[in-house]
VEXMIGU-213841 format. One record per residue (C-alpha): x, y, z; residue in one letter. Coordinates in steps of 0.2 Angstrom, whole numbers, padded with zeros to 4 digits, always signed. Example, Ala and Ser with C-alpha at 12.3 -4.5 7.8 and 13.67 -1.06 7.14 Angstrom:
# residues 2
+0062-0022+0039a;+0068-0005+0036s;
This chain:
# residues 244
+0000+0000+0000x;+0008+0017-0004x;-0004+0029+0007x;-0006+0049+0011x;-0013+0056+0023x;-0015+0074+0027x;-0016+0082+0044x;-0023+0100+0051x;-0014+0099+0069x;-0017+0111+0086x;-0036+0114+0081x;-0047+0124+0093x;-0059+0141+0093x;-0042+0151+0095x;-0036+0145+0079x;-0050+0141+0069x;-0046+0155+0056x;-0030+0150+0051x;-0035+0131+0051x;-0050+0138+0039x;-0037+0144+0027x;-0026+0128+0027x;-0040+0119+0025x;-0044+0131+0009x;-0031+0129+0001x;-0027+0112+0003x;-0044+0109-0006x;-0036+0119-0021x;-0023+0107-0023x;-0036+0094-0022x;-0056+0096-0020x;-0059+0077-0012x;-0044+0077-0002x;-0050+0071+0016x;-0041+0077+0031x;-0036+0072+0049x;-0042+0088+0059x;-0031+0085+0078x;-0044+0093+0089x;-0038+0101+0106x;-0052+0103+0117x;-0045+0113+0131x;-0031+0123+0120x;-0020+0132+0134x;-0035+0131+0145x;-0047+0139+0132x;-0066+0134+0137x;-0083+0137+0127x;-0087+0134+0108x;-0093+0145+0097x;-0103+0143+0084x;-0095+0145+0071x;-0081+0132+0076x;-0095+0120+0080x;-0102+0123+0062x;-0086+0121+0055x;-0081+0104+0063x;-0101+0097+0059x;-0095+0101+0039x;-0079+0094+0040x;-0087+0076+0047x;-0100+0079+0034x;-0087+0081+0020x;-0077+0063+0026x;-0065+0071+0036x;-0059+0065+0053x;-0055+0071+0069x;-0042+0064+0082x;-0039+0066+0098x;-0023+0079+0100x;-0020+0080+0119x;-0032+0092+0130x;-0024+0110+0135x;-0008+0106+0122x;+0003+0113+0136x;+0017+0102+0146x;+0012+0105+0162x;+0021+0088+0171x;+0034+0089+0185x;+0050+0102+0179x;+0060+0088+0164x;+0077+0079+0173x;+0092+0077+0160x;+0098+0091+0148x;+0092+0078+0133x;+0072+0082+0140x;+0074+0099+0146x;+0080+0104+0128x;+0066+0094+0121x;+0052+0099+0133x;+0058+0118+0135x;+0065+0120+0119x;+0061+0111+0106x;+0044+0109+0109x;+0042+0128+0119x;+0036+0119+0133x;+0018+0112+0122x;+0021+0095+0125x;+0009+0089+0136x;+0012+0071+0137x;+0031+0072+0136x;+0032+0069+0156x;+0018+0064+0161x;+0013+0047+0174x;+0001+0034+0168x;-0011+0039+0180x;-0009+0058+0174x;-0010+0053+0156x;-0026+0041+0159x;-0034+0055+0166x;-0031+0068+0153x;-0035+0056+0139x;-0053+0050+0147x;-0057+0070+0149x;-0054+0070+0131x;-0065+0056+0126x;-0078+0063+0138x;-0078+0080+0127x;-0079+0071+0111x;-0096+0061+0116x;-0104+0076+0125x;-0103+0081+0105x;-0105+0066+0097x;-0090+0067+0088x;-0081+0051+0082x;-0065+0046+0087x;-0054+0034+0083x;-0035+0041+0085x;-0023+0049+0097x;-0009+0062+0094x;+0000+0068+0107x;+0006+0086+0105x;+0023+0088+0097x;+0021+0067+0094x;+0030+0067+0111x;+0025+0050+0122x;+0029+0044+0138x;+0033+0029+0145x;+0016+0032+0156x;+0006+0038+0141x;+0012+0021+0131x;+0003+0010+0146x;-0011+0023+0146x;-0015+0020+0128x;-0018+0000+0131x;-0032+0004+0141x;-0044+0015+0127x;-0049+0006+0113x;-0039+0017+0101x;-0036+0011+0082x;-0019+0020+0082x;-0006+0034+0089x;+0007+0043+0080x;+0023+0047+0082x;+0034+0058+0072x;+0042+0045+0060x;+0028+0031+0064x;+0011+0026+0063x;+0006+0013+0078x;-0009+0001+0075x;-0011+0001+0095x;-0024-0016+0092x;-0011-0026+0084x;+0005-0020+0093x;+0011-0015+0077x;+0021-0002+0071x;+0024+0007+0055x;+0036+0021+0044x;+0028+0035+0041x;+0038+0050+0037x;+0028+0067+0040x;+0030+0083+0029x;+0030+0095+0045x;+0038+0114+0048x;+0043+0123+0062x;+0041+0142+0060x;+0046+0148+0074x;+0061+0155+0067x;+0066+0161+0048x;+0081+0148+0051x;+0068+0134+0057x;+0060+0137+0042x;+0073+0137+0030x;+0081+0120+0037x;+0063+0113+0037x;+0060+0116+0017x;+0077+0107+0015x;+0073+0095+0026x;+0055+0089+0019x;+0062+0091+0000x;+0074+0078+0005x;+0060+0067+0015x;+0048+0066+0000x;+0062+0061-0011x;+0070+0048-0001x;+0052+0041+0007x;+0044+0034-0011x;+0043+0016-0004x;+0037+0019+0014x;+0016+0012+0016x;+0012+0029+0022x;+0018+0047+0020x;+0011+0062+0031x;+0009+0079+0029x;+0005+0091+0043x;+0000+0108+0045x;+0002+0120+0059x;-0009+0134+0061x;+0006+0146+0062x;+0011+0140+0044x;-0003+0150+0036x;+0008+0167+0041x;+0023+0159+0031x;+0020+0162+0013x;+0036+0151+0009x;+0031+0137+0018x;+0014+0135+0013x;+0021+0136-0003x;+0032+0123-0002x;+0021+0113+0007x;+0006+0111-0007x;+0019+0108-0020x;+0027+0093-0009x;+0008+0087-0006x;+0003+0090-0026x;+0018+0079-0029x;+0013+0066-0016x;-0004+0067-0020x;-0001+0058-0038x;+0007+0045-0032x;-0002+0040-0016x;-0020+0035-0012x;-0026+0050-0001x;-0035+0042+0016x;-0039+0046+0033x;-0028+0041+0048x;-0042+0028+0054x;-0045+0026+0038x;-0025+0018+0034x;-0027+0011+0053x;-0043+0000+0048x;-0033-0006+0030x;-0021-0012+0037x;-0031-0018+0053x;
């Protein structure tokens, strides 16, 4: 199977518009293409819906879209990181918005079930998990066995969390942050789709801070017109229950 699927991260009220706009232009490289829309319910303690976001997410479902799991305030609140390795990537790499990088099995559980609660007091589907910045903790692993997820992803894999299984899945992603993040992340993910042809699925993820970064949007739908002609577009579950 050579599969693609394509990602809308950090999605919430706060930053609806610019997810609008990916979403927009994504459908001008292709019409049909479904999405995997990485919900936050609680983004950095945000509470209340509007309307207009509700709407939004109702037509995206209605359109064959799905939504996953992605954390619940996206903010790495667990005890202060030990070790220089995690400080730099809780503090710095991540600017402190992983929220399951450090956190207990108890802890994680917890968040992930307040999650799941949200999602039915909607009646939303939901099928996947994403932790934010894809960062996973031992605790968050053996939390994971106890929910009846179809899969998790990491950066560079795609877990089938039923079957124990794990697969490559390189993902198209860029970190704006900085003009130097930037420009190592267009070289980066020109290299990635080049040298990933034969992996079963390749993933391409936006941030709602691309939109303000003409140059990497625009690399971005390029890569994923590219990608597009090679690869059966699908969602996330959608991959998870092909291969399941």
């Amino acid at each position: 199977m050579r599969a693609l699927s394509v990602s809308i991260h950090d999605v919430a009220p706060r930053t609806l518009a610019a997810c609008q706009q990916i979403a927009h232009m994504v459908a001008k490289v292709d019409a049909v293409l479904p999405l995997t829309l990485l919900i936050v319910p609680r983004y950095h303690g945000e509470t209340g819906l509007p309307a207009e976001y509700v709407d939004w997410i109702t037509g995206r479902l209605d359109r064959g879209d799905e939504l996953a799991l992605h954390g619940y305030t996206h903010r790495d609140e667990a005890p202060s990181a030990h070790g220089l390795r995690d400080r730099m990537v809780r503090r710095i790499y991540t600017a402190g918005e992983g929220e399951f990088a450090g956190l207990a099995r108890e802890e994680a559980a917890q968040r992930i079930e307040r999650g799941r609660e949200w999602f039915a007091e909607r009646g939303w589907p939901l099928y996947g998990f994403v932790a934010p910045a894809w960062l996973v903790s031992p605790g968050t692993w053996e939390a994971l066995r106890d929910f009846d997820f179809l899969y998790t992803t990491t950066l560079s894999r795609f877990h089938l969390l039923r079957q124990d299984l794990s697969l490559r899945a390189p993902s198209v992603v860029y970190s704006t942050r900085s003009a130097w993040r930037r420009w190592a992340a267009r070289g980066w993910n020109r290299a990635l789709t080049s040298a990933a042809t034969n992996a079963p699925l390749m993933r391409v993820g936006f941030h709602p801070a691309d939109a303000a970064h003409p140059d990497v949007m625009r690399q971005a739908l390029q890569l994923l017109q590219r990608v597009a002609r090679e690869r059966e577009a699908m969602t996330k579950s959608a991959f998870a229950r092909r291969l399941g």
